[in-house]
Rosetta silent file (secondary structure, phi, psi, omega in degrees, C-alpha in Angstrom):
SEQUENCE: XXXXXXXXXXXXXXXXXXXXXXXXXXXXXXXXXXXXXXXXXXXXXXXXXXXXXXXXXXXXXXXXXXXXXXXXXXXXXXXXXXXXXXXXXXXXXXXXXXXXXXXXXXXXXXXXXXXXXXXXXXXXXXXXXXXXXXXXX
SCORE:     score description
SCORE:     0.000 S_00000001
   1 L     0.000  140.191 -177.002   -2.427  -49.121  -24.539 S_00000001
   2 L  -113.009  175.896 -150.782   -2.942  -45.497  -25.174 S_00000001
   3 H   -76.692  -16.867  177.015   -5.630  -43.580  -24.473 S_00000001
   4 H   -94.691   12.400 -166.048   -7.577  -43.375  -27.530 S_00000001
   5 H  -109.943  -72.549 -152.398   -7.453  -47.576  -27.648 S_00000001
   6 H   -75.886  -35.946 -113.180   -8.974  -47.278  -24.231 S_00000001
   7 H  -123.175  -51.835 -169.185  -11.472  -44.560  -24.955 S_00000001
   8 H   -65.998    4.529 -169.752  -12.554  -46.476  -28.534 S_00000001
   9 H  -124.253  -26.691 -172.885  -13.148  -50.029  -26.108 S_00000001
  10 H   -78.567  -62.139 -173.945  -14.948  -47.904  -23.249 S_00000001
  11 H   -68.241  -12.212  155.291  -17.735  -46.757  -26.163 S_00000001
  12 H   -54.921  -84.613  153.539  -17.517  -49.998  -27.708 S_00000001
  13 H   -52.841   -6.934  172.737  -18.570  -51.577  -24.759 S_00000001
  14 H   -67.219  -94.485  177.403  -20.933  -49.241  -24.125 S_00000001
  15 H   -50.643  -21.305  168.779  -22.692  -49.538  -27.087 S_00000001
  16 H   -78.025  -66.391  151.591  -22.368  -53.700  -27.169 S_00000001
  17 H   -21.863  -76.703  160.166  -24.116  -53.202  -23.761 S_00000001
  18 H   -41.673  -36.373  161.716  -26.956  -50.904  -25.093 S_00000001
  19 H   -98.570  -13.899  163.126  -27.692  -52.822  -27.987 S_00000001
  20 H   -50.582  -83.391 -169.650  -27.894  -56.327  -25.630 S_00000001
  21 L   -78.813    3.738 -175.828  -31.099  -54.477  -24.010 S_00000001
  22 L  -102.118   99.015 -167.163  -32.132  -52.048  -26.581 S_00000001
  23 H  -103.475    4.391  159.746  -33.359  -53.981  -29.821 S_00000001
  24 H   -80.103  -51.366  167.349  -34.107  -50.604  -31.914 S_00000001
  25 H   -75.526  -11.302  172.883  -30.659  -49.479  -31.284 S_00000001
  26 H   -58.409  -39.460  178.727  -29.601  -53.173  -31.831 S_00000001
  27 H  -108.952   27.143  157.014  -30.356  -52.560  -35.299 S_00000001
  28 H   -85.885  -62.765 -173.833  -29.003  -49.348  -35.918 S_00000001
  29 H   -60.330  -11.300  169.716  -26.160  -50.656  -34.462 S_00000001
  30 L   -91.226   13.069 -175.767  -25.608  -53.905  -37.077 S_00000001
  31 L   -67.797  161.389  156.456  -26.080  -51.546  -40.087 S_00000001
  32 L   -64.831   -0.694 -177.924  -23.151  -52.526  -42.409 S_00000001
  33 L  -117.080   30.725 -168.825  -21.862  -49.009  -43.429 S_00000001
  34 L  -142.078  133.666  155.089  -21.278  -48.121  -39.473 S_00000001
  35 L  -137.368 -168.943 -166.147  -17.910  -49.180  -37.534 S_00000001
  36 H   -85.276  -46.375 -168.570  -16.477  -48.253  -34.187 S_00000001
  37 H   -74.768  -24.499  164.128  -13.486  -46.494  -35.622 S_00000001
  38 H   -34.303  -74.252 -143.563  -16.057  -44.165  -37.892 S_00000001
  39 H   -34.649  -65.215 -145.957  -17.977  -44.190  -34.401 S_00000001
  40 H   -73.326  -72.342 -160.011  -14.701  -42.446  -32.468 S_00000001
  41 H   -48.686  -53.238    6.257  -13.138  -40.189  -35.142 S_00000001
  42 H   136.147  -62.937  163.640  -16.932  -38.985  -35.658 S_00000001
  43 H   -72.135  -42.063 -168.537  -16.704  -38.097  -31.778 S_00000001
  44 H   -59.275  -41.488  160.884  -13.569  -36.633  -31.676 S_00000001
  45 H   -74.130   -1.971  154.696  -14.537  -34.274  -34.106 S_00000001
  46 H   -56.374  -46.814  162.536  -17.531  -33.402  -32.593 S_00000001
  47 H   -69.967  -24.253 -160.004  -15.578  -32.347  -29.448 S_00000001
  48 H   -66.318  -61.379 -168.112  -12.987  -30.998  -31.642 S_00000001
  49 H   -79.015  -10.484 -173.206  -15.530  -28.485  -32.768 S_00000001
  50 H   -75.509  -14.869  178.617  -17.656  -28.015  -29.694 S_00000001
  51 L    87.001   -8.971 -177.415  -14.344  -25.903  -28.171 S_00000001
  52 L   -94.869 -166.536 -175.121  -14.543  -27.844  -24.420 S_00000001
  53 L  -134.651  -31.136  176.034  -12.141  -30.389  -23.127 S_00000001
  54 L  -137.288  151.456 -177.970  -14.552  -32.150  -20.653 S_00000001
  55 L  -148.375  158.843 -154.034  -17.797  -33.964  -20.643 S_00000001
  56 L   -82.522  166.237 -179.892  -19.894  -35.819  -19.018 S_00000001
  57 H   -66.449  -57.384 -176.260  -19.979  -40.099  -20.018 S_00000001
  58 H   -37.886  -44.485 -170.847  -23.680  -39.051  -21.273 S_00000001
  59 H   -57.652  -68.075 -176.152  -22.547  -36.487  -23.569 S_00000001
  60 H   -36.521  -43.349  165.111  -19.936  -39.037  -24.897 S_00000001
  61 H   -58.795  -90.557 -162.911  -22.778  -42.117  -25.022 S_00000001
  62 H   -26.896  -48.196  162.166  -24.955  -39.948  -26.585 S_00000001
  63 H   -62.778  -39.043  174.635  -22.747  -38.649  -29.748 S_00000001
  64 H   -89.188  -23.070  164.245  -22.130  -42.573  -30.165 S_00000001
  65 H   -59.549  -79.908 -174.026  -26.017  -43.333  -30.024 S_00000001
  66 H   -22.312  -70.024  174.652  -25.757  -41.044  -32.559 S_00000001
  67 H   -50.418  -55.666  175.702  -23.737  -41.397  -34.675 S_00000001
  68 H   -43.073  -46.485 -169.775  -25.071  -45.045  -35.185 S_00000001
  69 H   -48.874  -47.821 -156.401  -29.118  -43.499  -35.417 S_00000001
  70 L  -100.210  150.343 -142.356  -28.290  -41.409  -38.525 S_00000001
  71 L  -108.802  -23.965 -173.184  -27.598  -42.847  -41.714 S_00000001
  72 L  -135.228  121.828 -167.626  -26.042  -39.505  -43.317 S_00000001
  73 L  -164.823  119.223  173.483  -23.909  -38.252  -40.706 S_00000001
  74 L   -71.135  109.240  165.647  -20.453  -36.533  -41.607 S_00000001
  75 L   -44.708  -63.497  164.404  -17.937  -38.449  -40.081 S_00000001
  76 L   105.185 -176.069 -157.561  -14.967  -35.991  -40.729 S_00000001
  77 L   -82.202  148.621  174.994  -11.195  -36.643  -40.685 S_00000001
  78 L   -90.856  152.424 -163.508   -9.339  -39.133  -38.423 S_00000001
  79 L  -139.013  161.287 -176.415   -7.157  -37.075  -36.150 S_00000001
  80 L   -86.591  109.445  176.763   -3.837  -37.375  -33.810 S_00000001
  81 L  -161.759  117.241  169.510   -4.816  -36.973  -30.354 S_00000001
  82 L   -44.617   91.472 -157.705   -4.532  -37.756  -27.130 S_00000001
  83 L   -91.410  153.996  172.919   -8.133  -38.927  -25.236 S_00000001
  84 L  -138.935  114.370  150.894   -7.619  -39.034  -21.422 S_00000001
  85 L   -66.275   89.906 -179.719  -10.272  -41.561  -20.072 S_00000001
  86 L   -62.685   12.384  179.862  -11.509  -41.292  -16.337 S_00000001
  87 L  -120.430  152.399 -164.199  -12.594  -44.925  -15.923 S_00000001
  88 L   -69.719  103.566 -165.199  -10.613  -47.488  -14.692 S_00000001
  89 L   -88.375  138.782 -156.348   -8.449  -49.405  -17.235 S_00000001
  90 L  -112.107   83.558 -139.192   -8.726  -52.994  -17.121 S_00000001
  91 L  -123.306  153.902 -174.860   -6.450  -54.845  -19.477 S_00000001
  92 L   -42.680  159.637  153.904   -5.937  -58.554  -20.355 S_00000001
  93 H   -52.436  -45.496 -175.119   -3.051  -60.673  -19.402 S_00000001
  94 H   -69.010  -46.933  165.328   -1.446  -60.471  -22.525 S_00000001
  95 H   -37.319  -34.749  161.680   -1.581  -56.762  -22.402 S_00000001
  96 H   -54.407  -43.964  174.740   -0.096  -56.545  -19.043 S_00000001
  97 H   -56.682  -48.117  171.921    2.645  -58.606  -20.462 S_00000001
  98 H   -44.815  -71.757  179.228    3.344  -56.320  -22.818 S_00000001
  99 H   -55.504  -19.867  173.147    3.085  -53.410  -21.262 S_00000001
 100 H   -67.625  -52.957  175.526    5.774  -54.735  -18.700 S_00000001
 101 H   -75.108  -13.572  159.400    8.543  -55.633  -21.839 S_00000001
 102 H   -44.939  -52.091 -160.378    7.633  -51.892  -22.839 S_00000001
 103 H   -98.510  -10.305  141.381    8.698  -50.806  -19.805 S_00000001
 104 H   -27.952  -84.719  179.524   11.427  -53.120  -19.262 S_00000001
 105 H   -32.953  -46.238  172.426   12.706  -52.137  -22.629 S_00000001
 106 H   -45.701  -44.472 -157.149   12.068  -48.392  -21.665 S_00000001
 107 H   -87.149  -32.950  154.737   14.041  -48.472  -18.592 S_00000001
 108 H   -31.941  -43.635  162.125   17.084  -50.498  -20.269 S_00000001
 109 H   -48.113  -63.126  178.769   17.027  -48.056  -22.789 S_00000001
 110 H   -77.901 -178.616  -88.652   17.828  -44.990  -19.933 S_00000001
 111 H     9.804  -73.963 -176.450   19.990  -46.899  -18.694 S_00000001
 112 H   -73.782  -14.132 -176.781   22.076  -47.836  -21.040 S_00000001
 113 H   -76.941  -65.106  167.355   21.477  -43.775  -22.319 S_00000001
 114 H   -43.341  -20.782  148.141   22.914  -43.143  -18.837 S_00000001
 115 H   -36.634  -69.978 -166.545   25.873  -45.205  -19.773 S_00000001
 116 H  -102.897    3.359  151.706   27.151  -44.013  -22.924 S_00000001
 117 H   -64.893  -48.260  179.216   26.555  -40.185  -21.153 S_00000001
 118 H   -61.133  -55.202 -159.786   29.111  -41.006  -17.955 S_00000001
 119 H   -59.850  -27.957  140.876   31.278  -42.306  -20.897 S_00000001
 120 H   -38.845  -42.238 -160.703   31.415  -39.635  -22.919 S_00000001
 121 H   -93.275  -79.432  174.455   31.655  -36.707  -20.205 S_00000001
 122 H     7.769  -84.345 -145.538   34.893  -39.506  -19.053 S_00000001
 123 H   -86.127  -20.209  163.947   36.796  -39.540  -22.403 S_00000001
 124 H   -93.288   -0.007  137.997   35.786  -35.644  -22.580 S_00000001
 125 H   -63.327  -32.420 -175.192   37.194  -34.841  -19.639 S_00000001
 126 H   -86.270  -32.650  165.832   40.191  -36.715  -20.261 S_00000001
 127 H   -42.356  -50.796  172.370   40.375  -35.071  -23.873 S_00000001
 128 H   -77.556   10.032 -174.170   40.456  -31.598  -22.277 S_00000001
 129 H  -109.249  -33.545 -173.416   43.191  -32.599  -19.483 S_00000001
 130 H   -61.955  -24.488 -169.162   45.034  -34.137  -22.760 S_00000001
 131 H  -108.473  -32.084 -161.473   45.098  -30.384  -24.480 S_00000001
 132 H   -81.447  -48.869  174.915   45.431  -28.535  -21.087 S_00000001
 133 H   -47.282  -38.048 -160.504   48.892  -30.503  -21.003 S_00000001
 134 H   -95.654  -34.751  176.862   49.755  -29.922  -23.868 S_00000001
 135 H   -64.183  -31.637 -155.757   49.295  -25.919  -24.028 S_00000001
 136 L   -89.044  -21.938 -173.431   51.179  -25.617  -20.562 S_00000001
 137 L   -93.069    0.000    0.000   54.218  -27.502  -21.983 S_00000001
């Protein structure tokens, strides 16, 4: 799971949370023209433009409160980026599974990279002893 997966499920819960005991933000949060992925891209450019790199959970909460309260609120562009999330990620079974044949796959991959490297510098060593023979004779 990358980090902007984790980051969009941390405010997500957050905000599921918030509208359980909050019933004014409960119905900001059910309008129909508001989603979660608005919700993130929405923050990220809000940090994007504030110039810092870290913030507090409040700040973050807050900007997602937000975003839901106001009805004309520029979202802005979805963007490529890397979120790095300080809370502890907790991920399903199937997700574990996954992430394990990732890295299974990953390390089979160098492996097998490491392989066809030996094999190469091999037959290109023996290629230069094959010409080196051939000049001296």
């Amino acid at each position: 799971m990358n980090g902007t997966d984790h980051f969009k499920r941390t405010i997500q819960a957050y905000l599921d949370n918030r509208a359980a005991e909050d019933k004014l933000f409960s119905a900001s949060y059910n309008k129909p023209n508001k989603n979660i992925d608005d919700c993130v891209t929405y923050i990220l450019n809000w940090v994007q433009k504030s110039g810092s790199n870290g913030f507090t959970d409040g700040e973050i909460y807050s900007q997602a409160v937000h975003y839901y309260d106001e009805d004309d609120i520029e979202v802005g562009k979805p963007m490529q980026c890397h979120v790095v999330v300080n809370h502890a990620v907790e991920l399903t079974d199937e997700e574990k599974a996954e992430a394990r044949q990732q890295a299974i796959r990953q390390y089979q991959a160098e492996e097998l990279r490491k392989l066809q490297n030996r094999s190469k510098a091999k037959a290109s060593q023996k290629t230069n002893a094959q010409q080196v023979e051939l000049t001296l004779f």
